[in-house]
C-alpha positions in Angstrom: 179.4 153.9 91.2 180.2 150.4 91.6 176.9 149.5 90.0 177.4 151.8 86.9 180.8 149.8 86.5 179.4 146.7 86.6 176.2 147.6 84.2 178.8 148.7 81.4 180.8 145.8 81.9 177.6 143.8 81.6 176.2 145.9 78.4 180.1 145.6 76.8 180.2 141.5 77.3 176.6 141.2 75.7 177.6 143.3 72.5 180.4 141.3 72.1 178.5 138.0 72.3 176.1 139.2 69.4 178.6 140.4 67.3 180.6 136.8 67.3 177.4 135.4 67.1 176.9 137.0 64.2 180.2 136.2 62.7 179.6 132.2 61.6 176.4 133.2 59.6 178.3 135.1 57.4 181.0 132.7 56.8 178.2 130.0 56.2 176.9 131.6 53.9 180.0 132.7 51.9 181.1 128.8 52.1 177.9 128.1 50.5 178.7 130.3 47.8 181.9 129.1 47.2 180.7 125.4 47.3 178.1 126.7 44.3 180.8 128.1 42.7 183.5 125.2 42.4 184.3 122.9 39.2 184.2 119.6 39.3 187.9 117.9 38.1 187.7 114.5 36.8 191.4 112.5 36.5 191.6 111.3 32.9 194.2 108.6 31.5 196.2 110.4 28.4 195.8 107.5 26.6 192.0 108.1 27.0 191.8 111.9 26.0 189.5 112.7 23.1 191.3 112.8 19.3 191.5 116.4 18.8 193.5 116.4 21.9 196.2 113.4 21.4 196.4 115.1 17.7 197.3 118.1 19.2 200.3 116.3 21.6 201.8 115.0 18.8 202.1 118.3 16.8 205.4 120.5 16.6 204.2 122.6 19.1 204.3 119.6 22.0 207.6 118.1 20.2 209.4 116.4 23.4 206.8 116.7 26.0 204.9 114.2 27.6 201.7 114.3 29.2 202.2 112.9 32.9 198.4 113.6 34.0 195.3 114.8 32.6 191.9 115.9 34.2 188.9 116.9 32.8 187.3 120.1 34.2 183.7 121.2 34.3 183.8 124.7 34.9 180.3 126.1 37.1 178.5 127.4 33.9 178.9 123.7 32.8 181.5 124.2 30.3 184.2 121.4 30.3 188.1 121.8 29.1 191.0 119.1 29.7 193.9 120.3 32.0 197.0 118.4 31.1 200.4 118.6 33.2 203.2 118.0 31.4 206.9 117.3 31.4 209.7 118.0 28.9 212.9 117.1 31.3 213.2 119.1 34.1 210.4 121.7 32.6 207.1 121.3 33.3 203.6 123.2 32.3 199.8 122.8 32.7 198.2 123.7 29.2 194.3 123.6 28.8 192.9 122.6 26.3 189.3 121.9 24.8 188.2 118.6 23.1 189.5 119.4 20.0 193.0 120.3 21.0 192.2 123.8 21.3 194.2 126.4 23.6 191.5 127.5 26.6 192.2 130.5 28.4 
């Protein structure tokens, strides 16, 4: 009896050990795929940001805000927007926008 005891222990500790072993693979592998996944975000200076953009800024639509930072995003599929944080008083927003000062959803 005592055997049989000890033999399942035995066989339970094993599965265990190959099922955690099993565990960081997976995770790898779904970091990798993440990693593959991300988009690269360049800081910008506002006074730097393309024409269509600083147009844009300085229409009716942006009337008291100010850009306090700016990035400039390439999205995986290589696509690339600009993310601007800004500030109108206390309020503050992120708009994205495309090199010509167009809204990006």
């Amino acid at each position: 009896m005592k055997k049989l005891i000890v033999s399942a222990m035995a066989l339970t500790l094993i599965s265990f050990a190959s099922v955690q072993a099993n565990t960081p693979l997976n995770t790898n592998k779904e970091i990798l795929s993440l990693v593959s996944n991300t988009q690269e975000k360049v800081a910008v200076k506002p006074e730097e940001l393309p024409d269509g953009i600083k147009k844009t800024i300085r229409g009716e639509e942006f009337t008291g805000w100010k850009v306090t930072s700016a990035f400039l995003i390439t999205a995986p599929d290589k696509t690339q927007y600009y993310e601007l944080n800004v500030k109108n008083g206390k309020e503050s927003a992120r708009v994205k926008l495309d090199k010509d000062g167009k809204n990006v959803s």
